[in-house]
C-alpha positions as CSV (number, residue, x, y, z in Angstrom):
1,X,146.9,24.9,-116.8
2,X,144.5,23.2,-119.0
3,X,140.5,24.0,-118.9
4,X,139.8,20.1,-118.8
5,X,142.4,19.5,-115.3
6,X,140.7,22.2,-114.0
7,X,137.2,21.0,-114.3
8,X,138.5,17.9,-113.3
9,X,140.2,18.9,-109.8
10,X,137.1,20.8,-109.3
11,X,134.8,17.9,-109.8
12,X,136.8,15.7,-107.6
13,X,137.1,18.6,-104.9
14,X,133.0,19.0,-105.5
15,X,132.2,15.4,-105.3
16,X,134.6,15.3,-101.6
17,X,132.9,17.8,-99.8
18,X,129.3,16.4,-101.0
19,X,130.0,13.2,-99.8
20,X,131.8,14.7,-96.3
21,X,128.3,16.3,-96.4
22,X,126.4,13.3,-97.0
23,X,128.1,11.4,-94.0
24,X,127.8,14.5,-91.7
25,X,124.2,14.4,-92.0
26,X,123.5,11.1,-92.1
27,X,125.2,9.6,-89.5
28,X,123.4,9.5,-85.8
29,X,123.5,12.4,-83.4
30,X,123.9,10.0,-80.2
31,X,125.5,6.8,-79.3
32,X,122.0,5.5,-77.6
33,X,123.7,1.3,-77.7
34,X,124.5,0.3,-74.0
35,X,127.1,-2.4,-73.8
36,X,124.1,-5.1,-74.1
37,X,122.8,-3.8,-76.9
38,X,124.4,-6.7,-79.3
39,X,123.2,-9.2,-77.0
40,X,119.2,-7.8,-76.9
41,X,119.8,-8.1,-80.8
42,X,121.0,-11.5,-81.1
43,X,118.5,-12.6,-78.9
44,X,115.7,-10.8,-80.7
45,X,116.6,-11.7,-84.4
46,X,116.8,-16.4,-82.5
47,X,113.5,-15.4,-81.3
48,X,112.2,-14.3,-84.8
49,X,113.6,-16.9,-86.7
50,X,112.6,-19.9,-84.5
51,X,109.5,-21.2,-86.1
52,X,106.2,-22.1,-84.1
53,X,103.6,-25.0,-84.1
54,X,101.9,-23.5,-86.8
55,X,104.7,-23.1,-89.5
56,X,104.6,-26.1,-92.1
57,X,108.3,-26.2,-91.2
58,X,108.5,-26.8,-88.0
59,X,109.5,-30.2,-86.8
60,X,107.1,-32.3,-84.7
61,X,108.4,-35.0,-82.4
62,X,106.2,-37.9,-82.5
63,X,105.7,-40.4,-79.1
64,X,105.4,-43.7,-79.8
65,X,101.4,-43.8,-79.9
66,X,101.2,-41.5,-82.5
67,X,104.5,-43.3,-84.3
68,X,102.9,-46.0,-84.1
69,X,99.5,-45.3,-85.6
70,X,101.3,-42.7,-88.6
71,X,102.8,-46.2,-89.5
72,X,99.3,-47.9,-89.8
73,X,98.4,-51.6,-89.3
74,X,100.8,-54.1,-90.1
């Protein structure tokens, strides 16, 4: 067999196991999510993304005294 296939097989072979490795020790040691997990999430990321009275992007309902006065005299 040629030199060059068989640095090649080996470097494929090499590069499996490392990444087998990789995935061994990286992924978690416990499955700590209970079924409402997802939902505690979701609801955390709405909460997060919902701006307040302070952000320049929040929208402001006016009532129709302070309509009427943004409008100014007629």
């Amino acid at each position: 067999m040629n030199s060059s296939l068989v640095f090649l097989f080996g470097a494929v072979i090499m590069a499996g196991l490392g990444s087998a490795l990789v995935w061994l020790m990286s992924r978690p040691r416990k499955h700590t999510t209970g079924p409402d997990e997802f939902r505690k999430t979701l609801r955390h990321l709405n909460r997060d993304q919902h701006p307040g009275p302070h952000s320049s992007s929040a929208v402001r309902i006016m009532g129709e005294d302070e309509a009427g006065a943004a409008e100014g005299p007629s």
